[in-house]
Backbone bond lengths (Angstrom), bond angles and torsions (degrees), N, CA, C in turn:
res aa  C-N    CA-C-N  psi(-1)  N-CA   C-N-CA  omega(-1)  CA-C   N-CA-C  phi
1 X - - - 1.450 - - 1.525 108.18 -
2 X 1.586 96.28 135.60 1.815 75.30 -179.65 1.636 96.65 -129.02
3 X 1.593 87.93 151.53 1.752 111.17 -154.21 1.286 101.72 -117.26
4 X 1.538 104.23 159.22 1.391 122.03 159.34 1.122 106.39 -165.57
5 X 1.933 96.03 167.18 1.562 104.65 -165.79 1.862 104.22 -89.48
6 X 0.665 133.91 139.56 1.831 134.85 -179.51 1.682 105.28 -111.95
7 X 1.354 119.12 128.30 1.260 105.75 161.44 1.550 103.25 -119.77
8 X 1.901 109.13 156.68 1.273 122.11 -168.75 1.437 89.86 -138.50
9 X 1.447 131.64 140.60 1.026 138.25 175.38 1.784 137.11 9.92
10 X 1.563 96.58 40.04 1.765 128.01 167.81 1.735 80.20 92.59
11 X 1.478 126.27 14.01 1.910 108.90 144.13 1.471 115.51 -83.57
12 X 1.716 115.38 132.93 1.022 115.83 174.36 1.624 117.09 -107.31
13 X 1.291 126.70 136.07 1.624 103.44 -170.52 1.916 96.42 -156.96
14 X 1.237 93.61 166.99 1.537 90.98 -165.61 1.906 101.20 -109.77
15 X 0.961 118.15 116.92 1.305 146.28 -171.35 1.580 134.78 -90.28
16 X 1.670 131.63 107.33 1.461 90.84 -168.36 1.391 115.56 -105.55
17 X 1.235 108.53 149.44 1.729 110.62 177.78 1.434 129.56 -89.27
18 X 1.054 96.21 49.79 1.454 116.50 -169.83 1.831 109.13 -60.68
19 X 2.122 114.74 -53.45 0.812 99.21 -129.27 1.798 66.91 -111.73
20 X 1.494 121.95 21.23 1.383 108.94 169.92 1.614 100.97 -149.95
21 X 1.224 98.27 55.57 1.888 99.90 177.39 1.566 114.76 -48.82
22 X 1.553 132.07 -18.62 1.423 121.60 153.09 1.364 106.83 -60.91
23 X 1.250 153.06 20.68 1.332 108.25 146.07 1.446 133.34 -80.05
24 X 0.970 109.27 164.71 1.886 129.43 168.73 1.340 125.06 -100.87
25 X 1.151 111.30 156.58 1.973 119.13 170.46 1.923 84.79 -53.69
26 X 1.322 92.21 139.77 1.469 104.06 163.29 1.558 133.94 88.99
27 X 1.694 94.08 -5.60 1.287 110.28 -167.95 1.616 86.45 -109.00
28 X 2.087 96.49 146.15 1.510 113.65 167.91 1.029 101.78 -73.56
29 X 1.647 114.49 165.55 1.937 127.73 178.17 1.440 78.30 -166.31
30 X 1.137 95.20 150.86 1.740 134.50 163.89 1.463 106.90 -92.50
31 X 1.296 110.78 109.51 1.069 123.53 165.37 1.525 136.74 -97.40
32 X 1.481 139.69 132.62 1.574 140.03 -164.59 1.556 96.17 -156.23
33 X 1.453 98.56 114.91 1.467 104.83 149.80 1.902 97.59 76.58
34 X 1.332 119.69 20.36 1.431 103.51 172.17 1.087 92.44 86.73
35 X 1.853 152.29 6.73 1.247 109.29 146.18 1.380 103.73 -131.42
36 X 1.505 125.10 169.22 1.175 138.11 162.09 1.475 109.13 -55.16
37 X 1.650 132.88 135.72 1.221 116.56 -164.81 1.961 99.52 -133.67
38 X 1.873 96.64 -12.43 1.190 93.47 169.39 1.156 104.78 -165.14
39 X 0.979 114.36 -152.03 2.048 128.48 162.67 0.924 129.39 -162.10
40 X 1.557 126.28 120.84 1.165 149.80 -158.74 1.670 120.33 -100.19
41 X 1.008 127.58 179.00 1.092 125.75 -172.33 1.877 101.12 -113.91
42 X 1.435 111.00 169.63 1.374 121.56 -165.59 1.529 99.79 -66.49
43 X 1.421 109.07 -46.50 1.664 96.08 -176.41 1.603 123.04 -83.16
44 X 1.426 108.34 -1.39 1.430 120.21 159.92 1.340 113.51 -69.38
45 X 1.512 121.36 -51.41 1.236 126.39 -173.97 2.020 112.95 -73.19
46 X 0.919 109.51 -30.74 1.274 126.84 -171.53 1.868 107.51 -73.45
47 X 1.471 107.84 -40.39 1.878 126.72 164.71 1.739 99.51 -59.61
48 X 0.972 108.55 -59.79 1.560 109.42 -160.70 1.508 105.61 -71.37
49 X 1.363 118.11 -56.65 1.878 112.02 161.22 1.475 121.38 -42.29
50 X 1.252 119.33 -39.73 1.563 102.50 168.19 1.454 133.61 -78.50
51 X 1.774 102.12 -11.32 1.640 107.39 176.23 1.346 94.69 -82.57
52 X 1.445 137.33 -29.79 1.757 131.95 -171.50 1.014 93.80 -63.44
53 X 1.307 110.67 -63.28 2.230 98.42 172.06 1.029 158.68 -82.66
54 X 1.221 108.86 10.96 1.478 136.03 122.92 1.350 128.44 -40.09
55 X 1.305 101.63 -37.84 1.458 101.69 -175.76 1.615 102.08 -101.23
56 X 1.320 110.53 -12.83 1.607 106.30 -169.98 1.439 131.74 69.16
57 X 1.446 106.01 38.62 1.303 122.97 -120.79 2.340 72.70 -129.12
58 X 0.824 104.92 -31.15 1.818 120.47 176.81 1.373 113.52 -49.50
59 X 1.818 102.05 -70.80 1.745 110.59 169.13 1.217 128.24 -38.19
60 X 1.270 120.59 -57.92 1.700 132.81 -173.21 1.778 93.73 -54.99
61 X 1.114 132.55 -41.02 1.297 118.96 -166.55 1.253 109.64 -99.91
62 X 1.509 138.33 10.47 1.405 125.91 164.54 1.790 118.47 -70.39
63 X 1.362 114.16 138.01 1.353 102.07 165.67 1.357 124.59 -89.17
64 X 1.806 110.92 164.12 1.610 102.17 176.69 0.765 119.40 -26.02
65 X 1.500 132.47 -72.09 1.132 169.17 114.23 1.708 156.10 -40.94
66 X 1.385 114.37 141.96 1.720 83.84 -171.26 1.766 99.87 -72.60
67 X 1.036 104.15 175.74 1.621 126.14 168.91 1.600 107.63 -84.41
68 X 0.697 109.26 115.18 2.101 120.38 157.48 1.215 104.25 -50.74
């Protein structure tokens, strides 16, 4: 399985890139359910982060803490 770490608004979580092994450091992906499902572009990713916070929809999913 091949993994990576993704961060979303200071969440960090480990992700697999199974079903878009072109990605790169630096590149957006849509993520569901623990995996990367695609990749988007900056102004795709940049629309969808401001409707999550809009909705407030960001907070509820941070953890205490990161995971080791």
């Amino acid at each position: 399985m091949l993994l990576a770490r993704v961060q979303f608004g200071g969440i960090v979580r480990q992700v697999s890139l199974d079903f878009v092994p072109e990605a790169e450091v630096g590149d957006f992906v849509m993520v569901h359910v623990g995996f990367a499902i695609s990749r988007v572009d900056a102004e795709e990713a940049e629309r969808t982060y401001k409707i999550l916070a809009e909705m407030d929809a960001l907070a509820d999913d941070a953890p205490a803490e990161e995971p080791r």
